[in-house]
C-alpha positions as CSV (number, residue, x, y, z in Angstrom):
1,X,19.7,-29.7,-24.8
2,X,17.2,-27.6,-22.9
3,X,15.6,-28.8,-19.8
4,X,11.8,-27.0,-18.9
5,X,11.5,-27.2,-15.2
6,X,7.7,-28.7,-14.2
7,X,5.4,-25.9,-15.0
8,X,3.0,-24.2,-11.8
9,X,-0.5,-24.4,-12.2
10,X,-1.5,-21.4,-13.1
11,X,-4.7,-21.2,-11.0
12,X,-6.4,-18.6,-12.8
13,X,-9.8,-21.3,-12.0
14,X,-9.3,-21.0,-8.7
15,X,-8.9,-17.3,-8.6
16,X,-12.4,-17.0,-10.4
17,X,-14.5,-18.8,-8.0
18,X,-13.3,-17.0,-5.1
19,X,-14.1,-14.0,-7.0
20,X,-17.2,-15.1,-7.5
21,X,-17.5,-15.4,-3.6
22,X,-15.8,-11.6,-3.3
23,X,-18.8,-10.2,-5.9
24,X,-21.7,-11.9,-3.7
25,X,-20.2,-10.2,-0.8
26,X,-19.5,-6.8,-2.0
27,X,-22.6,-6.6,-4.0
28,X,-25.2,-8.4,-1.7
29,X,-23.3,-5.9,0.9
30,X,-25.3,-3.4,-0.9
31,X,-28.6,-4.8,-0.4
32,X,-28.4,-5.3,2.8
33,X,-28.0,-2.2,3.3
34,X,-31.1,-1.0,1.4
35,X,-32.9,-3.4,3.5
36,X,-31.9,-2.3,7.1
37,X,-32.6,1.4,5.6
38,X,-36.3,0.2,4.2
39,X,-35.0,2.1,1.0
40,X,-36.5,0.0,-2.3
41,X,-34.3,-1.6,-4.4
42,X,-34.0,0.7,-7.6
43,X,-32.4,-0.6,-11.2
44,X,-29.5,1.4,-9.8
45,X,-28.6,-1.3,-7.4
46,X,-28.3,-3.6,-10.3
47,X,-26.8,-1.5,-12.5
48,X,-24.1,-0.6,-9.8
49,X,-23.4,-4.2,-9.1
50,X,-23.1,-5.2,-12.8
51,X,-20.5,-2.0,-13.2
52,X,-18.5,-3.7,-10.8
53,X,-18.3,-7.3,-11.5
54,X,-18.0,-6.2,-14.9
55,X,-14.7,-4.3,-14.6
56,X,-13.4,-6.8,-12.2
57,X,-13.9,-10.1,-14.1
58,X,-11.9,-7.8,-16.8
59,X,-9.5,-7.6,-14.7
60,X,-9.5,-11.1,-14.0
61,X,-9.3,-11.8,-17.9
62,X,-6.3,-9.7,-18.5
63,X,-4.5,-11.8,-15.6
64,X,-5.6,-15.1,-17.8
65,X,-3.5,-13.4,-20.7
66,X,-0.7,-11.5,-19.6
67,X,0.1,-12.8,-16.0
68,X,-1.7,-16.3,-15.5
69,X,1.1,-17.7,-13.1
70,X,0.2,-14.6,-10.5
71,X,-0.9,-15.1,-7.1
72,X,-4.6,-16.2,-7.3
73,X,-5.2,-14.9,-3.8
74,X,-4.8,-10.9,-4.2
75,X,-7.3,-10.1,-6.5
76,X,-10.0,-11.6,-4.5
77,X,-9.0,-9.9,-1.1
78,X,-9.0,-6.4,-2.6
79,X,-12.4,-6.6,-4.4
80,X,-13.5,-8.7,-1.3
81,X,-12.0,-5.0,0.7
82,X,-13.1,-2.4,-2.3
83,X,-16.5,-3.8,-2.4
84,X,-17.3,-4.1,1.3
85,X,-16.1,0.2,1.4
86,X,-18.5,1.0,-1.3
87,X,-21.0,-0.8,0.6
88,X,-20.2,1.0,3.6
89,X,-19.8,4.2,1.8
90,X,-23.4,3.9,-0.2
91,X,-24.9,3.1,3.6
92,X,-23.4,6.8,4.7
93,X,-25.1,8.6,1.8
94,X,-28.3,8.0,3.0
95,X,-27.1,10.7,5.4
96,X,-27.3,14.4,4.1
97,X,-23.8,15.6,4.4
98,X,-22.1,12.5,2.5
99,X,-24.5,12.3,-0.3
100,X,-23.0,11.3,-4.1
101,X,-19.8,10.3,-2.4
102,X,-20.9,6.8,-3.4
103,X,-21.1,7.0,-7.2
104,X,-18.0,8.7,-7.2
105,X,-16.3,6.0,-5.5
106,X,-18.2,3.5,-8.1
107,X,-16.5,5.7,-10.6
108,X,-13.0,5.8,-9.1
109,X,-13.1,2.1,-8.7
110,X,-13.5,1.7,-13.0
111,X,-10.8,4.1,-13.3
112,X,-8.5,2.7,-10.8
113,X,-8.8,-1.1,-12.2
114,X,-8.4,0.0,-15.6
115,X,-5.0,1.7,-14.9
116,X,-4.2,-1.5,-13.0
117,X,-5.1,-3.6,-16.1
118,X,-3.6,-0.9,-18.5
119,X,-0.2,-1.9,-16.2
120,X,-0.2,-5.2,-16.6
121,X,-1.3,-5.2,-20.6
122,X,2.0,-2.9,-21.2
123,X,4.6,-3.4,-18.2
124,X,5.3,-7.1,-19.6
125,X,8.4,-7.4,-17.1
126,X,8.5,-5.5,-13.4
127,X,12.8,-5.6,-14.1
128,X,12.2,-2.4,-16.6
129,X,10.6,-0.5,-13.5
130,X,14.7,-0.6,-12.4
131,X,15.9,1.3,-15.1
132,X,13.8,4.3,-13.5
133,X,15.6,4.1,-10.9
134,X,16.6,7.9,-10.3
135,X,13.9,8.9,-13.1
136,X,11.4,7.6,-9.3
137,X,13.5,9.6,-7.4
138,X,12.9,13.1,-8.7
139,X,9.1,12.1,-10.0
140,X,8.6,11.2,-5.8
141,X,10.2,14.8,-5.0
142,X,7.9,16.7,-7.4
143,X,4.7,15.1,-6.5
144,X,4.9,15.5,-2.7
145,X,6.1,19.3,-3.5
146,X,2.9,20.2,-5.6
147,X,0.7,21.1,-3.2
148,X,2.6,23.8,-1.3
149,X,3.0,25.7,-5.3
150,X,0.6,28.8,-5.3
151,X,-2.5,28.2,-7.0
152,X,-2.2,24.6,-7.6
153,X,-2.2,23.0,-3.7
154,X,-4.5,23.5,-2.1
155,X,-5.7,23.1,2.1
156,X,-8.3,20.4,3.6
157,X,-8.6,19.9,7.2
158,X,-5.1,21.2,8.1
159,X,-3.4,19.9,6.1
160,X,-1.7,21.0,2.8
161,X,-1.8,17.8,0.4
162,X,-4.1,18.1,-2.2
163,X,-3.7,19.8,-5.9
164,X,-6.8,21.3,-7.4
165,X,-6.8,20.3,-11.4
166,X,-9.8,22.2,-11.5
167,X,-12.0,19.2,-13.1
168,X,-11.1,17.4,-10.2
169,X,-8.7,17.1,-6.8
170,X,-5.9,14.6,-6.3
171,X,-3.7,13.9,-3.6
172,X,-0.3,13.5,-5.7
173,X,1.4,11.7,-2.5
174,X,-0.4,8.5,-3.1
175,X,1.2,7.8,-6.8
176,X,5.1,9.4,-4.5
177,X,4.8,6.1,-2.3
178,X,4.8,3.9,-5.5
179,X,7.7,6.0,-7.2
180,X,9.6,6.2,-4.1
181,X,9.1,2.4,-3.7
182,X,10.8,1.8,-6.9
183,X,13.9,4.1,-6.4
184,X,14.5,2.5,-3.0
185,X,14.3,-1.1,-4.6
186,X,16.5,0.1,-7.4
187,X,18.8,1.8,-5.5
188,X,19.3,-1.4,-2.6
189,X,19.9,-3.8,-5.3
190,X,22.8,-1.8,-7.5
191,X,24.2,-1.1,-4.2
192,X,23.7,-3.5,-1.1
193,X,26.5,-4.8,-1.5
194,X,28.5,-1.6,-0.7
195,X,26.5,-1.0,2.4
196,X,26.8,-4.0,3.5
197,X,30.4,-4.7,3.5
198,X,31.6,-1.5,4.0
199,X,31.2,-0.1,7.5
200,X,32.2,0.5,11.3
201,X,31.8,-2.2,13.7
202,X,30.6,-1.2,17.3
203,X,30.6,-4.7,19.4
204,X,27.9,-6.5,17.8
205,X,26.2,-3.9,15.6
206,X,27.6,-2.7,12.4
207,X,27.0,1.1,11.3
208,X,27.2,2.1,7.9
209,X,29.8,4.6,6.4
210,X,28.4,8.0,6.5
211,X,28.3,8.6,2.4
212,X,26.2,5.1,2.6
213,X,24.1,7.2,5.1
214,X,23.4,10.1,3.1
215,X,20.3,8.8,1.3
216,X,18.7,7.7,4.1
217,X,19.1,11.0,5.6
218,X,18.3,12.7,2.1
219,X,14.8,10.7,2.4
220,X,14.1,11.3,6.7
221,X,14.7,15.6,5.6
222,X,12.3,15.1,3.0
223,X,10.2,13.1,5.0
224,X,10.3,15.8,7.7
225,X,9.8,18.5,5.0
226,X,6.6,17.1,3.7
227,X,5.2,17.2,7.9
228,X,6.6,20.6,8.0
229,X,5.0,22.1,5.0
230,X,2.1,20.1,4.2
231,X,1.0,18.8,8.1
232,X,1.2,16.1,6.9
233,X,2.4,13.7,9.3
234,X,0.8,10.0,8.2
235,X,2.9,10.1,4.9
236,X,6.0,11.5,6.7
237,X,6.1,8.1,8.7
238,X,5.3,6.2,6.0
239,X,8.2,7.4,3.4
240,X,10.6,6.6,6.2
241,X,9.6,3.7,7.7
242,X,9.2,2.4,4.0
243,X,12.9,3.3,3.6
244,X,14.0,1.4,7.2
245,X,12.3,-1.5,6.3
246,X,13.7,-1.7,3.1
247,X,16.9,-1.6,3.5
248,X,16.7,-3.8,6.7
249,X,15.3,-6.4,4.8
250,X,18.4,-6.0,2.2
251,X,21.3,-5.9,4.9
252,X,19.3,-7.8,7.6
253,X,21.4,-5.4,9.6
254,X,19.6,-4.4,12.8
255,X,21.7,-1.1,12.6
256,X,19.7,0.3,10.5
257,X,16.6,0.1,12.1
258,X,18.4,1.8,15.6
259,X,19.4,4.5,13.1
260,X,16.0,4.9,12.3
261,X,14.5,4.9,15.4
262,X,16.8,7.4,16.5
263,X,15.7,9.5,13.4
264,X,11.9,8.9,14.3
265,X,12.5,10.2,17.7
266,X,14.3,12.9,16.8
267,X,11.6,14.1,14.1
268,X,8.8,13.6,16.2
269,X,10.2,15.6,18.9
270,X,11.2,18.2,16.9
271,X,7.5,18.1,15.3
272,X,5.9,18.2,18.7
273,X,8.1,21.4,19.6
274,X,7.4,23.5,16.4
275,X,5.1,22.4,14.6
276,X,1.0,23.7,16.0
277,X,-0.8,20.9,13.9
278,X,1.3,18.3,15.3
279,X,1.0,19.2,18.9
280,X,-2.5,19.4,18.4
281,X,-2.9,16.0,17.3
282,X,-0.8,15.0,20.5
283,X,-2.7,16.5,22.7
284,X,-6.2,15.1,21.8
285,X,-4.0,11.4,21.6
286,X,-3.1,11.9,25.3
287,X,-5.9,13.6,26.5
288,X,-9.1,13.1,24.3
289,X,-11.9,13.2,27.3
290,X,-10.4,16.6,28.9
291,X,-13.4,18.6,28.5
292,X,-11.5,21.7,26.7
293,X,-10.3,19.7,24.3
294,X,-13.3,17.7,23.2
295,X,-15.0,21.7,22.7
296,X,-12.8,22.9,20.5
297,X,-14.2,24.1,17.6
298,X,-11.5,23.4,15.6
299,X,-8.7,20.8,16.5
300,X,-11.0,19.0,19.1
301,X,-11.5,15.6,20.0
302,X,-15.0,15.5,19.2
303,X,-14.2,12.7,16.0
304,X,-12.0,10.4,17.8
305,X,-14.0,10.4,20.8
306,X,-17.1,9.8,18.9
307,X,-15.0,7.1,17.0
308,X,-14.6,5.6,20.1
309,X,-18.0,5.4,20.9
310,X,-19.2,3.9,17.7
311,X,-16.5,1.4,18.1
312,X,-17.8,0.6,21.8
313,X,-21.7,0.7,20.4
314,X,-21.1,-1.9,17.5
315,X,-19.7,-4.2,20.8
316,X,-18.8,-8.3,19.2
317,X,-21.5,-9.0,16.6
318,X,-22.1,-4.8,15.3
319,X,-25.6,-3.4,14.8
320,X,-25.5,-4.6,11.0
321,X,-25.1,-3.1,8.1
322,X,-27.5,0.0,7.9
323,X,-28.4,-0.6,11.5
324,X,-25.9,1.9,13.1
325,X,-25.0,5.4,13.5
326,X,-21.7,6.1,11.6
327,X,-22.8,9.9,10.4
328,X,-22.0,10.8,13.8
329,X,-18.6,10.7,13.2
330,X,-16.8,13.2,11.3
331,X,-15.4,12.3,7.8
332,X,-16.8,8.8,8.7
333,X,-16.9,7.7,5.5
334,X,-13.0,8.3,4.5
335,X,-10.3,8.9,7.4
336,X,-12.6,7.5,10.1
337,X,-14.5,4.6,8.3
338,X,-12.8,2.0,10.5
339,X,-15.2,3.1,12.9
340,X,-17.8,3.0,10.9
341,X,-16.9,-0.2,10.1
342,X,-16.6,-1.5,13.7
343,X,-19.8,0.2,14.9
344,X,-22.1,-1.8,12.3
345,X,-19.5,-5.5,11.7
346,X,-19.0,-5.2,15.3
347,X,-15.6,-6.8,16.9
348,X,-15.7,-9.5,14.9
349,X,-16.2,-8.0,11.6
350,X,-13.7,-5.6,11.8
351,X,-11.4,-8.7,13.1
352,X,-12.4,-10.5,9.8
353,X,-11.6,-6.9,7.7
354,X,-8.1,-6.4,9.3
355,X,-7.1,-10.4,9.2
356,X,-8.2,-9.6,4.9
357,X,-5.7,-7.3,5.7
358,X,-2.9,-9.1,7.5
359,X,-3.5,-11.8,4.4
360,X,-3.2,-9.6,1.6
361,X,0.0,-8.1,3.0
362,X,1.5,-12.2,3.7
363,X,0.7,-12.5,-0.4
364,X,2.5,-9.2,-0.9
365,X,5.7,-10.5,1.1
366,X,5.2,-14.0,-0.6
367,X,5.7,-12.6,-3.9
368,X,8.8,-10.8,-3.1
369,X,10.1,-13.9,-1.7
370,X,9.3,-15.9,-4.4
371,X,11.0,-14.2,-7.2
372,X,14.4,-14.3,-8.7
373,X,15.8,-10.6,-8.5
374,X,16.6,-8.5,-5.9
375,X,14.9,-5.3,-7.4
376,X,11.3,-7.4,-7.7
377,X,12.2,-8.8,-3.7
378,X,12.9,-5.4,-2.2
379,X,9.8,-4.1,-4.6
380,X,7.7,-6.4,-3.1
381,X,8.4,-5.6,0.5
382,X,8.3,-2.2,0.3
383,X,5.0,-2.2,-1.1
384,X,4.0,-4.5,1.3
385,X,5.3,-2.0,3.9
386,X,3.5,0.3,2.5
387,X,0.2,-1.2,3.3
388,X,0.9,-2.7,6.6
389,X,1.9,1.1,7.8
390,X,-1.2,2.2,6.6
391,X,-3.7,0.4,7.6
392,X,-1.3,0.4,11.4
393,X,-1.7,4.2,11.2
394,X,-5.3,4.4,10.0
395,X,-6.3,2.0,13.0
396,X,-4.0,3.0,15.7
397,X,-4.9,6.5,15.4
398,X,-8.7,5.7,15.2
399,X,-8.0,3.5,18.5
400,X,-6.0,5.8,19.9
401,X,-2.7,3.6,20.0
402,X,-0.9,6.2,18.7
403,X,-1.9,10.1,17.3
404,X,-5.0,10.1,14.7
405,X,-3.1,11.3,11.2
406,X,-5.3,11.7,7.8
407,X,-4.2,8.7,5.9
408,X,-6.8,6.8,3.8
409,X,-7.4,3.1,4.8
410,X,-6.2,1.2,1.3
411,X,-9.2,0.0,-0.6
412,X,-11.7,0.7,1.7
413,X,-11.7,4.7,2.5
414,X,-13.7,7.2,-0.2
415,X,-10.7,9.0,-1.9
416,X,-9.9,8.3,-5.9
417,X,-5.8,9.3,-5.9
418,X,-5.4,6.4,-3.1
419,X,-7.6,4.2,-4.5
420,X,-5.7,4.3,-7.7
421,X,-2.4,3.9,-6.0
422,X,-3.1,0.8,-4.3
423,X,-4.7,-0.9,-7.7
424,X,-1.4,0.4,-9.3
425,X,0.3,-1.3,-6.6
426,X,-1.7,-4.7,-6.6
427,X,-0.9,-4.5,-10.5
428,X,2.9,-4.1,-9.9
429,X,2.6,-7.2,-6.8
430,X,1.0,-9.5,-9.2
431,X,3.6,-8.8,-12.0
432,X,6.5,-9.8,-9.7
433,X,4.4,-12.9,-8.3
434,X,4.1,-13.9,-12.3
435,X,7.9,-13.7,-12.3
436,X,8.1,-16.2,-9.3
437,X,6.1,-18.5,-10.5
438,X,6.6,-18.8,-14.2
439,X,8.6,-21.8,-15.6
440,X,11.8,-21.6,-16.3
441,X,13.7,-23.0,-19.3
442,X,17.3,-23.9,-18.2
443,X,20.0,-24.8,-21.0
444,X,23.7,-23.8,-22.2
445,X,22.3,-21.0,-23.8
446,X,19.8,-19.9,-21.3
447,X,23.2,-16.8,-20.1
448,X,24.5,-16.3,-23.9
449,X,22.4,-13.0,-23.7
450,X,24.7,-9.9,-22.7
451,X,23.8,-6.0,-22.1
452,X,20.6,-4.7,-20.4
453,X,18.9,-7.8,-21.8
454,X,20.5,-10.1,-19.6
455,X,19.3,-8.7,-16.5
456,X,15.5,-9.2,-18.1
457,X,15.7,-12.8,-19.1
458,X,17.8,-14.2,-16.2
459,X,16.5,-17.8,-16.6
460,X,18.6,-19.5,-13.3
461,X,16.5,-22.3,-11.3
462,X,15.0,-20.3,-8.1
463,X,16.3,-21.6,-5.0
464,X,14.1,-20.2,-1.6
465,X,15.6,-17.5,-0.7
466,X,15.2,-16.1,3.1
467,X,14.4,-12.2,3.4
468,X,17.7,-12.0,5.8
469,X,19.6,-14.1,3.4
470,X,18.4,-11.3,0.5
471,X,22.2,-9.8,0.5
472,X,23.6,-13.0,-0.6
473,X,21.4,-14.3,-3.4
474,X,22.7,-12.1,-6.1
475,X,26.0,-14.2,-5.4
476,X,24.8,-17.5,-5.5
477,X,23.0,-17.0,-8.9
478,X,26.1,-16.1,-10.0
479,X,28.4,-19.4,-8.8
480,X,25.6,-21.3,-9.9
481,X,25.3,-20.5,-13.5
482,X,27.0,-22.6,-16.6
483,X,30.1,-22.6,-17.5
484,X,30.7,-20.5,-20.8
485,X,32.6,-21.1,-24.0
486,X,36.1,-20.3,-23.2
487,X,35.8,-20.8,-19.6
488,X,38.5,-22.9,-18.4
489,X,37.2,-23.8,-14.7
């Protein structure tokens, strides 16, 4: 007899009236700026807006039919974040030296939701991503290595990470995060359990065996190897700490993240010492007022400085949208357009912005939680890791917490390879928060499936499962599930 446990609401309603709410801000965003400007309202304003609610209300759609148990939450945040950078972005145009960066970002925007859609229509089950495993692996290690190949790379402000395709440029280390993501997720769950159990112990910390340490030191000389060739030092600290965090949250092991801090320190140092572009960028962190710096012509302080002072100019409540004067920043409307941002919102917009933030990455982490595997958990996070570390890195280097790097803000910075990433990404996040929340049909025959197969249809009630606590689930599901024909227990 086959029990079906009580079925979620799907909330697919909800999720369309705050979407509704997301469009009126986005899109009015864009009137109010053509208001503070004086600028008339053209047909292109309307056109624009419809573009826009059109592809997302598609996207909305294709959630209705292939994932309608997903959060209703993350959708609503990113077009709520996407919308409010075009704004910002169409506000900048009306400045000389940014013009048409707008439409292009309008046009990167269609692109990137329909490969998000296009994800979700054909990737019915996140648990096939696993069997790519090592396939992640060597796609990560050839897209971070294409822009150092003669005649393909290609170098903007200092730094070697772009590929010129001729009809267009792309930044191939955006779509590395998501592949690297997926063989660390695959690689913790087939073997956690070795790292975990096998090991030194050293008072109260426990150090993994050195052949359990190879990968992570595989990925921090890779890592290191991207800042070294490419100057590239934002995505160096992201593919790490993405690894760390990762593998803590599989061994909730605190060993790890001393190893990791050790290897950080190491790096950096070693970066500081021999690498020009990096020593740079610590010396205008540390001393971005000292006259000689600010003056240089290239390699100066000038941006962050100016940064600074468009921060301090917005002050609480922000001059309003249109009412500012972001162009005075350099590249204000991609690497520094959290300043842009705070200058016009003021304090308590950009508080509003980065709490969007802190939300959409507490959806992220609910989603791993939520689900039944440990490949779709460890996923989650390190996607989720992924986008806290950015936006950390974006706005500590802008405030000058820690040194500025050239890492785009997700969702809200002009650039189309990141903004098709992160839409890849919410696509993937709301796949795995379909799997948590879909019902479940428990019976006798639920675990009569062997092979591959069994892995994709694994049909055990859920139990909360703690991200510490992440090692041991596995196990459980396995005590827990029916006795078979011919089992004499």
């Amino acid at each position: 007899m086959t029990e079906t446990q009580a079925a979620p609401k799907p909330r697919r309603n909800m999720e369309l009236v705050l979407l509704l709410i997301a469009l009126v801000i986005a899109i009015g965003s864009q009137f109010l700026v053509a208001a503070a400007l004086d600028e008339p309202v053209t047909t292109s304003y309307y056109v624009e807006g419809a573009v826009f609610a059109t592809v997302t209300l598609a996207f909305h759609v294709v959630l209705r039919l292939r994932a309608k148990y997903a959060d209703p939450f993350i959708l609503p945040i990113v077009v709520t974040i996407n919308g409010l950078g075009i704004a910002m972005i169409h506000r900048l145009d009306f400045t000389p030296s940014f013009t048409g960066v707008a439409d292009r970002q309008l046009m990167w925007t269609v692109v990137s939701i329909a490969g998000a859609a296009a994800l979700l229509w054909f990737l019915k089950d996140h648990r096939r991503l696993r069997q790519l495993t090592y396939i992640s692996l060597v796609a990560a290690i050839i897209l971070l290595f294409l822009p150092i190949l003669p005649g393909l790379g290609m170098e903007e402000h200092g730094a070697r990470i772009w590929v010129d395709l001729r009809f267009a440029t792309f930044q191939p280390g955006e779509l590395a995060k998501i592949a690297l993501a997926i063989f660390f997720a695959g690689f913790l769950a087939n073997n956690r359990d070795l790292i975990l159990l096998a090991g030194k112990r050293f008072g109260r910390m426990t150090f993994p065996r050195l052949r359990d340490l190879a990968p992570m030191f595989i990925v921090w000389v890779v890592a290191i190897g991207v800042l070294v060739v490419q100057n590239d030092l934002g995505n160096a600290l992201m593919f790490f700490g993405l690894f760390v965090a990762v593998i803590y949250v599989a061994t909730s092991r605190v060993s790890w993240i001393a190893i990791g801090a050790v290897f950080v320190a190491v790096g950096g140092f070693l970066a500081y010492r021999l690498v020009p572009h990096v020593t740079a960028r610590v010396e205008i962190w540390l001393n971005a007022f000292d006259q000689d710096i600010y003056d240089r012509p290239i390699g100066g302080s000038h941006q962050v400085v100016q940064g600074l002072f468009g921060l301090a100019h917005g002050g609480l409540t922000g001059t309003g949208l249109g009412s500012g004067m972001p162009n005075q920043v350099a590249l204000a409307n991609s690497d520094m357009i959290i300043a842009a941002m705070g200058e016009e919102l003021g304090f308590i917009g950009l508080s509003a912005l980065l709490l969007l933030y802190l939300l959409l990455f507490s959806r992220y982490m609910r989603a791993g939680i939520g689900t039944r595997d440990a490949f779709g958990k460890l996923l989650a996070v390190g996607l989720g890791v992924v986008l806290v570390l950015q936006v950390f890195v974006v706005v500590g280097g802008i405030t000058r917490v820690i040194p500025l790097t050239g890492l785009a803000t997700p969702f809200l910075a002009a650039g189309g390879s990141a903004l098709l990433a992160n839409w890849l990404i919410v696509a993937l996040i709301l796949l795995i928060s379909h799997s948590s929340r879909r019902p479940i049909v428990v019976g006798p025959m639920t675990h009569a499936i062997g092979g591959d197969d069994a892995a994709l249809t694994d049909q055990t009630t859920p139990q909360p499962v703690a991200a510490g606590d992440l090692a041991s689930s596995d196990h459980q599901t396995q005590h827990d599930r029916p006795a078979q024909e011919g089992d004499t227990r």
